[in-house]
Backbone of each chain as nested JSON, in Angstrom:
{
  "chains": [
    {"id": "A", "residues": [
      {"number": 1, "name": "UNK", "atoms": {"N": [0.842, -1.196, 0.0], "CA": [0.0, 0.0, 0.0], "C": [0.882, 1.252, 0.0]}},
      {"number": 2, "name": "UNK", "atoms": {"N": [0.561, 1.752, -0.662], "CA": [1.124, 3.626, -0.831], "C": [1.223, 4.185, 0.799]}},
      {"number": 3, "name": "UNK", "atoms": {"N": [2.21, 4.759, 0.695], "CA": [2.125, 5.903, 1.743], "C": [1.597, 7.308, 1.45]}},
      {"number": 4, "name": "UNK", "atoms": {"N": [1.282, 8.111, 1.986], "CA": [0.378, 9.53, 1.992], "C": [1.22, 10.552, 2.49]}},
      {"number": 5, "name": "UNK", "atoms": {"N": [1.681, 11.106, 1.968], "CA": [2.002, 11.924, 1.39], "C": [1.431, 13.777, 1.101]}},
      {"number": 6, "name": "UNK", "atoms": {"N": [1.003, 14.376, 2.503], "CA": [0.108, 15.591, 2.588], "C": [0.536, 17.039, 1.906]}},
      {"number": 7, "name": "UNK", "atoms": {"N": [0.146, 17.752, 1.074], "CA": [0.758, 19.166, 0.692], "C": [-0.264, 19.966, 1.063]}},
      {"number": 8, "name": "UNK", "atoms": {"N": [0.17, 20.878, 2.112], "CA": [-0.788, 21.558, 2.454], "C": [-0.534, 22.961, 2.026]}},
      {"number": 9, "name": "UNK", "atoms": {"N": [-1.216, 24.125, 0.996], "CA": [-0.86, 25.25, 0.988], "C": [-2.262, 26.276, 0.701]}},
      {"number": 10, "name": "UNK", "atoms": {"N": [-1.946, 27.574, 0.168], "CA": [-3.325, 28.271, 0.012], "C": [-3.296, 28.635, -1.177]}},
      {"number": 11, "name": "UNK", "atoms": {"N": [-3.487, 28.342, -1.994], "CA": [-3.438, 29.193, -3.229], "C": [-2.595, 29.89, -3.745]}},
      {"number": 12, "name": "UNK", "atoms": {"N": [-1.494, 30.43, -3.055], "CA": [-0.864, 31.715, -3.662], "C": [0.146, 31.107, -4.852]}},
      {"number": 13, "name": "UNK", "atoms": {"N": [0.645, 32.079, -5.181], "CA": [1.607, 31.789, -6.367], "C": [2.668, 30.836, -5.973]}},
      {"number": 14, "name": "UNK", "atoms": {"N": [3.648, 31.208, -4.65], "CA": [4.619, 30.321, -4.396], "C": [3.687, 29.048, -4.045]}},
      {"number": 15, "name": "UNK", "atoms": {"N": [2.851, 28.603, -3.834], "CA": [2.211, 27.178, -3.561], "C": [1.998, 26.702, -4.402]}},
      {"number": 16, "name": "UNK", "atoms": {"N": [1.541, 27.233, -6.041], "CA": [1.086, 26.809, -7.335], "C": [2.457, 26.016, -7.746]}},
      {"number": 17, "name": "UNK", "atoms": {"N": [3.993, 26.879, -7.964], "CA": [4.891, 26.642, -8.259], "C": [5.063, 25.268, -7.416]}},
      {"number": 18, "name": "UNK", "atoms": {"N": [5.134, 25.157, -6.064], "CA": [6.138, 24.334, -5.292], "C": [5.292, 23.069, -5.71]}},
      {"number": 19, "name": "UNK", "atoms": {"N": [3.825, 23.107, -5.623], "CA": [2.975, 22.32, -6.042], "C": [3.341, 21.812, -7.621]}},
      {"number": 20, "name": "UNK", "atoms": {"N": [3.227, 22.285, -8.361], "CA": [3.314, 21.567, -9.93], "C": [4.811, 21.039, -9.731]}},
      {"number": 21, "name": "UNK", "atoms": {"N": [5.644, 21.467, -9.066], "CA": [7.123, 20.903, -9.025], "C": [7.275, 19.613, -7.866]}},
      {"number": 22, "name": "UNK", "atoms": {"N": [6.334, 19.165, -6.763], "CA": [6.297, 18.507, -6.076], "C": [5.632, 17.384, -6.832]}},
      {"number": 23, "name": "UNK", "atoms": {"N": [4.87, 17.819, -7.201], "CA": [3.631, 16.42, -8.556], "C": [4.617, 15.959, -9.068]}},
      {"number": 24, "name": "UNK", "atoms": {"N": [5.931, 16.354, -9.863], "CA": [6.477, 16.044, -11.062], "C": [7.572, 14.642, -10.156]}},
      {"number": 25, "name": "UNK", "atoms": {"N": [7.867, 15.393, -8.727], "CA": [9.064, 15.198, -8.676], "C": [8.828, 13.369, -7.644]}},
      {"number": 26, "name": "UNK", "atoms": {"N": [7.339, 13.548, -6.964], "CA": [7.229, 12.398, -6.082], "C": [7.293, 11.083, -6.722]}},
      {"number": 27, "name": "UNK", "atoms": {"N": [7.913, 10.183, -6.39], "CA": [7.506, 8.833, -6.764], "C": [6.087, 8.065, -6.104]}},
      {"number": 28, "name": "UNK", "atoms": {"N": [5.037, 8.315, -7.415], "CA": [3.718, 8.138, -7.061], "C": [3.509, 6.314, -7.194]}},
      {"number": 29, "name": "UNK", "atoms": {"N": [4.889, 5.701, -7.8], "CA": [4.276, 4.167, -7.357], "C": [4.478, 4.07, -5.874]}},
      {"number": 30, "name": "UNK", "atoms": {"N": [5.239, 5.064, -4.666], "CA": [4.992, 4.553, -3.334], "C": [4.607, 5.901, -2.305]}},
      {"number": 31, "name": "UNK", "atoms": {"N": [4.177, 6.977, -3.409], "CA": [3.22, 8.008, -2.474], "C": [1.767, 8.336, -3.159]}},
      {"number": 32, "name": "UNK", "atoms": {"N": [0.883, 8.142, -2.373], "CA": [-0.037, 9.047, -3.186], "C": [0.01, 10.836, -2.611]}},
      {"number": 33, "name": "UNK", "atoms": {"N": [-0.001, 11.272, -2.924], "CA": [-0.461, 12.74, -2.4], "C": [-1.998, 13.187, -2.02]}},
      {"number": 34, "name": "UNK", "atoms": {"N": [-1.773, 14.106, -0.705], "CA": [-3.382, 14.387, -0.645], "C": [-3.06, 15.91, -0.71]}},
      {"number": 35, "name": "UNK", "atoms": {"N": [-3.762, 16.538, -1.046], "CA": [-3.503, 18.26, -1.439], "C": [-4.616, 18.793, -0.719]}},
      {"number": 36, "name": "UNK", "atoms": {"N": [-4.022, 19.793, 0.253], "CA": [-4.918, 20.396, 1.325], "C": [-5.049, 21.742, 1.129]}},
      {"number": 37, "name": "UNK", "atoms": {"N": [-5.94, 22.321, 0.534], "CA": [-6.212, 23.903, 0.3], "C": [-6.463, 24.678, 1.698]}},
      {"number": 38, "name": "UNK", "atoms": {"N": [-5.308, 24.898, 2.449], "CA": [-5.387, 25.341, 3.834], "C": [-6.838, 26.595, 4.151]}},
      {"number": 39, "name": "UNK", "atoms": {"N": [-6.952, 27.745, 3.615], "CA": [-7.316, 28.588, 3.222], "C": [-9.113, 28.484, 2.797]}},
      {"number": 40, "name": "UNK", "atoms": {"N": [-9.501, 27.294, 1.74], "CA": [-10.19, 26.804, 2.036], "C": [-10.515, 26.181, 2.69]}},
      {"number": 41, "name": "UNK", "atoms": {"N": [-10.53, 25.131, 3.565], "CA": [-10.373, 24.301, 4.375], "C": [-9.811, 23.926, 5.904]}},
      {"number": 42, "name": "UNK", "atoms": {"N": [-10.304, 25.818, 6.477], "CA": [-9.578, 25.717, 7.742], "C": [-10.054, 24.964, 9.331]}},
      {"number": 43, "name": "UNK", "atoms": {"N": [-11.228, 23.99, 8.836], "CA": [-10.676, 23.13, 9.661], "C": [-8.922, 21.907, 9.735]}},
      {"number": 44, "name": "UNK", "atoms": {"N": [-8.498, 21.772, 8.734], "CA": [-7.47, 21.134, 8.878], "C": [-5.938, 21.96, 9.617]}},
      {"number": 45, "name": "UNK", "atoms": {"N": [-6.337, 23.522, 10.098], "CA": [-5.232, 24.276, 10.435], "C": [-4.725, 23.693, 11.624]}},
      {"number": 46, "name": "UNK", "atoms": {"N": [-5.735, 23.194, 12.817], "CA": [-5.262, 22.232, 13.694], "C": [-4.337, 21.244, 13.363]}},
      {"number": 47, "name": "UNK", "atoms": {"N": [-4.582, 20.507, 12.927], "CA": [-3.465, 19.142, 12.08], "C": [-2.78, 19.45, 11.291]}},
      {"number": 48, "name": "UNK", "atoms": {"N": [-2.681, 20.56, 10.714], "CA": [-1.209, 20.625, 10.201], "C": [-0.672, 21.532, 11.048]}},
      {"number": 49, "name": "UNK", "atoms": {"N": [-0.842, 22.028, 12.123], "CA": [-0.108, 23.075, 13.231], "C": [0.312, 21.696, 13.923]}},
      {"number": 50, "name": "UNK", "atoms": {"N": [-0.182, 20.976, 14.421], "CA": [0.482, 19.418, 15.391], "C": [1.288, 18.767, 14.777]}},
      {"number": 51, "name": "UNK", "atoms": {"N": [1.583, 19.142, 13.243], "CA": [2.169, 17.98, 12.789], "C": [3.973, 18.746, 12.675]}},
      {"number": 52, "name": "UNK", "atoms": {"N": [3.582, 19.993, 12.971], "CA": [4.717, 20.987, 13.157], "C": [4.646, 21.689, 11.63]}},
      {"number": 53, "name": "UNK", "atoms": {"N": [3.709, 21.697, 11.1], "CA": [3.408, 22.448, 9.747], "C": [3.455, 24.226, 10.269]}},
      {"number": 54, "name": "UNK", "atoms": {"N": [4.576, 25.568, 9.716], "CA": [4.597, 26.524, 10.606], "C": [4.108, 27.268, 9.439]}},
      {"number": 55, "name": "UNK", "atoms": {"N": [4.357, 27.174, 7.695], "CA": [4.258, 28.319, 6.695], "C": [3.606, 26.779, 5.623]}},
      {"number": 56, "name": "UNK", "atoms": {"N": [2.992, 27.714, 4.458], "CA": [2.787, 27.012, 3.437], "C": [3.437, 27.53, 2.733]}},
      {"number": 57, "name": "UNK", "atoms": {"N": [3.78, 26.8, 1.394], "CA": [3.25, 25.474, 0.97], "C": [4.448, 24.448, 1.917]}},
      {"number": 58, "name": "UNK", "atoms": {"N": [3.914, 23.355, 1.843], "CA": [4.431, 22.376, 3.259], "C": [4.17, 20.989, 2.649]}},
      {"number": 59, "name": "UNK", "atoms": {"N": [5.165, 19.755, 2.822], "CA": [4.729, 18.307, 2.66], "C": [4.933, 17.685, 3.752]}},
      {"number": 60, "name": "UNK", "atoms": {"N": [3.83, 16.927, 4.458], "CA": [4.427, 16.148, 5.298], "C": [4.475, 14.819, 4.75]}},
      {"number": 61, "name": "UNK", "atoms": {"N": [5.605, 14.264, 4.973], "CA": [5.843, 13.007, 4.663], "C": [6.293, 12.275, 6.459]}},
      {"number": 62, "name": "UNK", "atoms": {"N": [5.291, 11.174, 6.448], "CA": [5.723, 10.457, 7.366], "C": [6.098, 11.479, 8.426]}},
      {"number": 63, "name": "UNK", "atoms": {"N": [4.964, 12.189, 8.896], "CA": [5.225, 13.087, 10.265], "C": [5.994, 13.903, 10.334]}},
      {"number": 64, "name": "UNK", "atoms": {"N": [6.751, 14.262, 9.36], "CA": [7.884, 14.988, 8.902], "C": [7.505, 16.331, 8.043]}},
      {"number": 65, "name": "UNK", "atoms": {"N": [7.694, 17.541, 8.06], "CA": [6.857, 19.101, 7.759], "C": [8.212, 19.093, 6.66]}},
      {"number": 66, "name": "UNK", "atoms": {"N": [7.957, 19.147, 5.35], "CA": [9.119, 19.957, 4.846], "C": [8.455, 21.111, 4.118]}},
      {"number": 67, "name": "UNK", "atoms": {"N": [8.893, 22.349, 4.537], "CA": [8.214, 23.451, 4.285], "C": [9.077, 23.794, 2.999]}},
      {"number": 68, "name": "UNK", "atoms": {"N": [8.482, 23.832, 1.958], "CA": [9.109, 24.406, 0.83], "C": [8.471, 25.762, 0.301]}},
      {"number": 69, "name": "UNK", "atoms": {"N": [10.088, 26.246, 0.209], "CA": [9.646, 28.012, 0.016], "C": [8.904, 28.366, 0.94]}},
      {"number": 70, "name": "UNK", "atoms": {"N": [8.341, 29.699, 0.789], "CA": [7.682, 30.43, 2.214], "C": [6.375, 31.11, 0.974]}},
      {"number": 71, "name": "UNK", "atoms": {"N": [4.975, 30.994, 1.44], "CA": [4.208, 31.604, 0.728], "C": [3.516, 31.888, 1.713]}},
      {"number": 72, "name": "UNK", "atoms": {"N": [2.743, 31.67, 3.24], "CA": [2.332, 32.703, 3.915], "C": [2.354, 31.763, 5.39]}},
      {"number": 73, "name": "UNK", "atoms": {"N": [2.241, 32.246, 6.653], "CA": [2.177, 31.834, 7.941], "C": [1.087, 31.372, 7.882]}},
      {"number": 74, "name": "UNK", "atoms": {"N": [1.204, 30.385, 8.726], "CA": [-0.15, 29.718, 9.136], "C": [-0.836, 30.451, 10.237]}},
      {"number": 75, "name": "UNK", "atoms": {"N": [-0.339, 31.346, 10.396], "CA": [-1.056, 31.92, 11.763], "C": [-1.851, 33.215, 10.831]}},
      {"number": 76, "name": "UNK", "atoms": {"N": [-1.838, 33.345, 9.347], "CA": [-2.107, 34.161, 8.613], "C": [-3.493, 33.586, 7.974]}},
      {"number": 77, "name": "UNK", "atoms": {"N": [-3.522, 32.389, 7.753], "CA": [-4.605, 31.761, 7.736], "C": [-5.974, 31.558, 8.385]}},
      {"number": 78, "name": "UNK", "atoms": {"N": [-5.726, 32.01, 9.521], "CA": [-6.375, 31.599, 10.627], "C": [-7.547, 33.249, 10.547]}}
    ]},
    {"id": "B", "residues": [
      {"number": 1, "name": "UNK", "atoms": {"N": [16.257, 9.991, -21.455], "CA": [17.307, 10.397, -20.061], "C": [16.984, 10.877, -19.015]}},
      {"number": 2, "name": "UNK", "atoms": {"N": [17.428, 10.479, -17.576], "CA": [16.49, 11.263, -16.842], "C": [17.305, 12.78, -16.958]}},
      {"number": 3, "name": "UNK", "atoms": {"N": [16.378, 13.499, -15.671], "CA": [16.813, 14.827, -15.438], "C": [17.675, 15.036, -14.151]}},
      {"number": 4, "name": "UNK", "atoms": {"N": [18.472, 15.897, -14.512], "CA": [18.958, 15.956, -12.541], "C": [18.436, 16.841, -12.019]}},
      {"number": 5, "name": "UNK", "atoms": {"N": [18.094, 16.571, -10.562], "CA": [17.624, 17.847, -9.985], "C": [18.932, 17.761, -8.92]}},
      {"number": 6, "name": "UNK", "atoms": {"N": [19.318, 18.891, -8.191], "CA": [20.588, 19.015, -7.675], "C": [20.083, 19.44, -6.081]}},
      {"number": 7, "name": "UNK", "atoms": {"N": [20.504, 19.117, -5.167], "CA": [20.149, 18.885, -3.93], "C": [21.624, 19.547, -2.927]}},
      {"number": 8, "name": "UNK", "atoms": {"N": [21.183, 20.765, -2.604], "CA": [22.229, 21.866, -2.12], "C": [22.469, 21.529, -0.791]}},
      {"number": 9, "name": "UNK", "atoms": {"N": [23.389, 21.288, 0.43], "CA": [23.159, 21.232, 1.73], "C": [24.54, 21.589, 2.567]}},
      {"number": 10, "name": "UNK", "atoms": {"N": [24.502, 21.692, 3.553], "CA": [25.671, 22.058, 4.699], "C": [26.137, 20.949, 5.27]}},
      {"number": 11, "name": "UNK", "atoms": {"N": [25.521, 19.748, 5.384], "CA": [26.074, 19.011, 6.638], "C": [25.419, 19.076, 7.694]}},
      {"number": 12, "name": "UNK", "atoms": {"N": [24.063, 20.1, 7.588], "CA": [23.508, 20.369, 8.962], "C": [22.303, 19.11, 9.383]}},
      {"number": 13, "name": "UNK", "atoms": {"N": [22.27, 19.445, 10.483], "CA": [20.622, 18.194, 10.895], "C": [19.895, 18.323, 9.806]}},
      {"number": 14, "name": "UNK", "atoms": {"N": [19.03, 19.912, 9.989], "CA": [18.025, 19.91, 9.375], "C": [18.147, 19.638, 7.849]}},
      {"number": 15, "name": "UNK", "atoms": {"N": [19.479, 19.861, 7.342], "CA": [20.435, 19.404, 5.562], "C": [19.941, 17.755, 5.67]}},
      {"number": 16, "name": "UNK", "atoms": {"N": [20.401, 17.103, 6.996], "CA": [19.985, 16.031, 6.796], "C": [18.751, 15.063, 6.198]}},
      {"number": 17, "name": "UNK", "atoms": {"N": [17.984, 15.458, 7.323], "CA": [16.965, 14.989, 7.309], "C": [16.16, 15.141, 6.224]}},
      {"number": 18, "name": "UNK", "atoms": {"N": [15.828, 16.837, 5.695], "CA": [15.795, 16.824, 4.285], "C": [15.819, 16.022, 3.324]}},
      {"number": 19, "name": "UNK", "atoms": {"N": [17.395, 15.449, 3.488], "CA": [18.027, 14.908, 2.365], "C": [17.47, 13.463, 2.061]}},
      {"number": 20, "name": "UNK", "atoms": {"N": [17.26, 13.209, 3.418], "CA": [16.732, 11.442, 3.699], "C": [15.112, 11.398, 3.092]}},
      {"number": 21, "name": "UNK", "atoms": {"N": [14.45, 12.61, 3.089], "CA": [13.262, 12.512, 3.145], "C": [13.291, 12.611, 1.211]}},
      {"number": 22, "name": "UNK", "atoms": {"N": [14.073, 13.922, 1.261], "CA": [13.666, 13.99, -0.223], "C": [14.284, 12.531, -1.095]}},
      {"number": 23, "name": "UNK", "atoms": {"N": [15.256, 12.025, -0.434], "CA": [15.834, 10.361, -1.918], "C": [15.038, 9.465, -1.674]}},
      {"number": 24, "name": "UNK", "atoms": {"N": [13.83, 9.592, -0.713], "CA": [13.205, 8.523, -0.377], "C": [11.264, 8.866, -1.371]}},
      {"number": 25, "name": "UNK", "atoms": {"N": [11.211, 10.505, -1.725], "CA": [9.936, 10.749, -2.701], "C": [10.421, 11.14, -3.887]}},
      {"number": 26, "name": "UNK", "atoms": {"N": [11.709, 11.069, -4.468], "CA": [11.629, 11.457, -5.65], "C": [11.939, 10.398, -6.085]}},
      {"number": 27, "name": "UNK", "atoms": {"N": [11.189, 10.178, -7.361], "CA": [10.706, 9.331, -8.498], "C": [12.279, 8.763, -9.561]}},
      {"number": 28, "name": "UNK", "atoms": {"N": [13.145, 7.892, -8.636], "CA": [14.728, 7.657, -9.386], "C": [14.013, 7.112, -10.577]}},
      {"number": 29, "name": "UNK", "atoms": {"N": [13.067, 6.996, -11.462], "CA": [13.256, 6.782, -12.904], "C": [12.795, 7.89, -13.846]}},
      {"number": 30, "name": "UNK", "atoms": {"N": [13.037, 9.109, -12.937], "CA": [12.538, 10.033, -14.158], "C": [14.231, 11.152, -13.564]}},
      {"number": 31, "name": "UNK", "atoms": {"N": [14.347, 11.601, -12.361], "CA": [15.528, 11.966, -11.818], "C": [16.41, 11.269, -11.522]}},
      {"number": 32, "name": "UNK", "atoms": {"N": [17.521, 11.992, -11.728], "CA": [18.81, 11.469, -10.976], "C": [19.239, 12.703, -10.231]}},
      {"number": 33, "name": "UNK", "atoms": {"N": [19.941, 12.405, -8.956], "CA": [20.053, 13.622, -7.765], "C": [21.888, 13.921, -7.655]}},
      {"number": 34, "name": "UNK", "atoms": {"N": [21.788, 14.753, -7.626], "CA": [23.588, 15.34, -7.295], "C": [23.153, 16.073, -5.946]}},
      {"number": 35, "name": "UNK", "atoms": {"N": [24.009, 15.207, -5.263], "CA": [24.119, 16.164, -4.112], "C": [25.299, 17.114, -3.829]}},
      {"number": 36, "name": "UNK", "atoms": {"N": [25.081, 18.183, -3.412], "CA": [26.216, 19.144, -3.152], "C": [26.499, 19.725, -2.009]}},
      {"number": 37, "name": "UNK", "atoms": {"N": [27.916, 19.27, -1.363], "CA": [27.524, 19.964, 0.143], "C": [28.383, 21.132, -0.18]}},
      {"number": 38, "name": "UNK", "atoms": {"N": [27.565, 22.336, -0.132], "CA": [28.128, 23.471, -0.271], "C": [29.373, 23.914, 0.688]}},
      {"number": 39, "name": "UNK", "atoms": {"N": [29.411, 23.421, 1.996], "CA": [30.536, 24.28, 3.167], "C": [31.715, 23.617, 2.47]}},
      {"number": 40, "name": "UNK", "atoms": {"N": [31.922, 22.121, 1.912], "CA": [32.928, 21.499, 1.436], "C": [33.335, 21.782, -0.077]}},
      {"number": 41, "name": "UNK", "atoms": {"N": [32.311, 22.342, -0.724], "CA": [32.307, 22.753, -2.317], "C": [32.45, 23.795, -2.846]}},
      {"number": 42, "name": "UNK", "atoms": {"N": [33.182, 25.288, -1.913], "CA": [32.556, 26.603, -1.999], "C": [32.904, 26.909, -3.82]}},
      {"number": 43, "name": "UNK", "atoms": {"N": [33.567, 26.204, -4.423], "CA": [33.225, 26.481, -6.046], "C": [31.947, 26.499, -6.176]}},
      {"number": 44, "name": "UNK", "atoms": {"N": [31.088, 25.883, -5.823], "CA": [29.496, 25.78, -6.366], "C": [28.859, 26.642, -5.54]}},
      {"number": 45, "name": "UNK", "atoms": {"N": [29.087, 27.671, -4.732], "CA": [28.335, 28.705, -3.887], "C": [27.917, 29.416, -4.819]}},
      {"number": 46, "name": "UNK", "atoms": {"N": [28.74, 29.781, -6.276], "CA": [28.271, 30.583, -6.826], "C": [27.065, 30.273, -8.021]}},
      {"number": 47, "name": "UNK", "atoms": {"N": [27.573, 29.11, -8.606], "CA": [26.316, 28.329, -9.588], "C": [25.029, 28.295, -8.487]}},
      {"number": 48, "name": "UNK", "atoms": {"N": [25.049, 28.039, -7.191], "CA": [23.565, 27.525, -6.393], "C": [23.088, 29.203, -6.342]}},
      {"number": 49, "name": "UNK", "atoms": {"N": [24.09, 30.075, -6.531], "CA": [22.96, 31.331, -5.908], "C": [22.853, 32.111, -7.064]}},
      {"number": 50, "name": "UNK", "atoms": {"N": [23.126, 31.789, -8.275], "CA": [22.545, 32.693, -9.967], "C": [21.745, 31.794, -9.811]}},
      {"number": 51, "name": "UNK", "atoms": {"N": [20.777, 30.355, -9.407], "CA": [20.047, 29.683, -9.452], "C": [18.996, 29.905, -8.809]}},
      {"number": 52, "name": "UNK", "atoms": {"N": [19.27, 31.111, -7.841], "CA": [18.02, 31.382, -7.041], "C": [18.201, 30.86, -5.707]}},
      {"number": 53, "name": "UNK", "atoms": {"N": [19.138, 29.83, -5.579], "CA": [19.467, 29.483, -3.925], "C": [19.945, 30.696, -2.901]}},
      {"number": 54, "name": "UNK", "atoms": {"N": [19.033, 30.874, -1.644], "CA": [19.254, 31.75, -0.816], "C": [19.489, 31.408, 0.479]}},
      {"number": 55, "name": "UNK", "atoms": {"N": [19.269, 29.995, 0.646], "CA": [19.499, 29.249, 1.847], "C": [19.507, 27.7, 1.672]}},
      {"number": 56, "name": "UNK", "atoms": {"N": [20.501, 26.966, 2.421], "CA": [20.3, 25.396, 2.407], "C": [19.55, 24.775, 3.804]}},
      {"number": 57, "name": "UNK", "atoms": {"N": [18.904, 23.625, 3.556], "CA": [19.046, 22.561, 2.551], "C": [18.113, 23.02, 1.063]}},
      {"number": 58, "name": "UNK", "atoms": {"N": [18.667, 22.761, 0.036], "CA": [17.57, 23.622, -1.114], "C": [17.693, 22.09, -2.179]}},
      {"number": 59, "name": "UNK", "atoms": {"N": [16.689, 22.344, -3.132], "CA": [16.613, 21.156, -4.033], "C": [16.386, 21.915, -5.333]}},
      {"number": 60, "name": "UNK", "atoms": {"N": [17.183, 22.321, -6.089], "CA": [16.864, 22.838, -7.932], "C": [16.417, 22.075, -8.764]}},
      {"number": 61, "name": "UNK", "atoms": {"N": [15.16, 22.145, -8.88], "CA": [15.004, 21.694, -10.403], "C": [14.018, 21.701, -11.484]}},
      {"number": 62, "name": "UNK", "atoms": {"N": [14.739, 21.562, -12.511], "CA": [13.942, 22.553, -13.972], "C": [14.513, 24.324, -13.631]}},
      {"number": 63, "name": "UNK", "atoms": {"N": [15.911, 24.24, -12.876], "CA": [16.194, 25.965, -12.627], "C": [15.52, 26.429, -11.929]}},
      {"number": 64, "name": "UNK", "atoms": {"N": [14.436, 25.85, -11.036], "CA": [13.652, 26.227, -9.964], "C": [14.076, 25.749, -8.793]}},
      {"number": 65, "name": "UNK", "atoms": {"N": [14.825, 26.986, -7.769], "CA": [15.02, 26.408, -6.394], "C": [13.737, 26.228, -5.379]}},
      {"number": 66, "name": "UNK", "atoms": {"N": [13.981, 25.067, -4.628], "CA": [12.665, 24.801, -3.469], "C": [13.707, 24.597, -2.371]}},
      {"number": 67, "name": "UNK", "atoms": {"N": [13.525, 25.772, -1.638], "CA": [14.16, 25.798, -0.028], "C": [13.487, 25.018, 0.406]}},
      {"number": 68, "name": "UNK", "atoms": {"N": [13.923, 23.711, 1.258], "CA": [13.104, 23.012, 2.27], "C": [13.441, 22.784, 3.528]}},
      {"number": 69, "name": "UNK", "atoms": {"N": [12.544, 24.016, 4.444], "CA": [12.79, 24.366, 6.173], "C": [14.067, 24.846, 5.721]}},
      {"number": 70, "name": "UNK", "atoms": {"N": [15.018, 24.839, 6.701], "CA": [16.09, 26.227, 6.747], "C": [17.06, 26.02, 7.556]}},
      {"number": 71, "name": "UNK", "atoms": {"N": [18.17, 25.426, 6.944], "CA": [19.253, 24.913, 7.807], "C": [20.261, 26.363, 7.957]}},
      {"number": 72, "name": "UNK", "atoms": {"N": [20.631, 26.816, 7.16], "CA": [21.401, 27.895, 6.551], "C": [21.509, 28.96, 5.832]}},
      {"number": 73, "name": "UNK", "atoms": {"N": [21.428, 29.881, 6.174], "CA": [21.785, 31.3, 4.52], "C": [23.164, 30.97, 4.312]}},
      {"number": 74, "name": "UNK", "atoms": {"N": [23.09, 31.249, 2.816], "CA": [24.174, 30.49, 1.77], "C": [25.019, 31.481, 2.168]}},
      {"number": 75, "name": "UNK", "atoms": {"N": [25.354, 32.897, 2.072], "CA": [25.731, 34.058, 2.644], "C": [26.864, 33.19, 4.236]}},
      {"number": 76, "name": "UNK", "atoms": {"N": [26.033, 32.599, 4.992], "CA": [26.715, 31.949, 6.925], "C": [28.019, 30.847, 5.906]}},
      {"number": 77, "name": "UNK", "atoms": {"N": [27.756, 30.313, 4.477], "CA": [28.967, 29.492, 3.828], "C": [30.051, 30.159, 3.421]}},
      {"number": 78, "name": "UNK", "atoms": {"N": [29.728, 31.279, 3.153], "CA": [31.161, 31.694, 2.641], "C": [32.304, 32.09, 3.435]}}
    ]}
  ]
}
């Protein structure tokens, strides 16, 4: 079974970029990706603040936040 | 052929972990990865930052840098 693989960001430009460059770059025979429109969707700001998610755009892999590039605070979201 | 994407770092934790996370989602049949530890390479300080690199651990590719989290400003290498 795939592992999951979360990108959580809001829309903005640096999230579009990190996003179409994260699609290209994952190996989807052992991740699927789930894509989290923070912004829309702010019930999930809890769970990605616990998971140590601090700025978008963000992947967590395996509990792990890798924040790529900086496109806005999560506390900006809110 | 694949493509390389080039994978910038210090030696630091957070360079680390990065590093482990990113050879473990990118897709080895479409990339191949060069890693570069910049504090040991300072010839390549200058190719990573006409590239847009402004801090390591960073990952280029397609000429697009993706800072991921923030071990270093490339600037603390020289």
């Amino acid at each position: 079974m795939n592992k999951t693989a979360t990108f959580y960001h809001a829309g903005c430009a640096v999230c579009t970029t990190a996003e179409s460059k994260i699609m290209e770059l994952v190996d989807r025979s052992l991740y699927d990706i789930e894509i989290v429109h923070l912004a829309q969707n702010k019930d999930r700001l809890d769970e990605a603040e616990k998971v140590g998610v601090r700025s978008v755009p963000a992947l967590v892999v395996d509990g792990i936040p890798l924040h790529i590039n900086h496109g806005a605070d999560l506390a900006e979201l809110r």
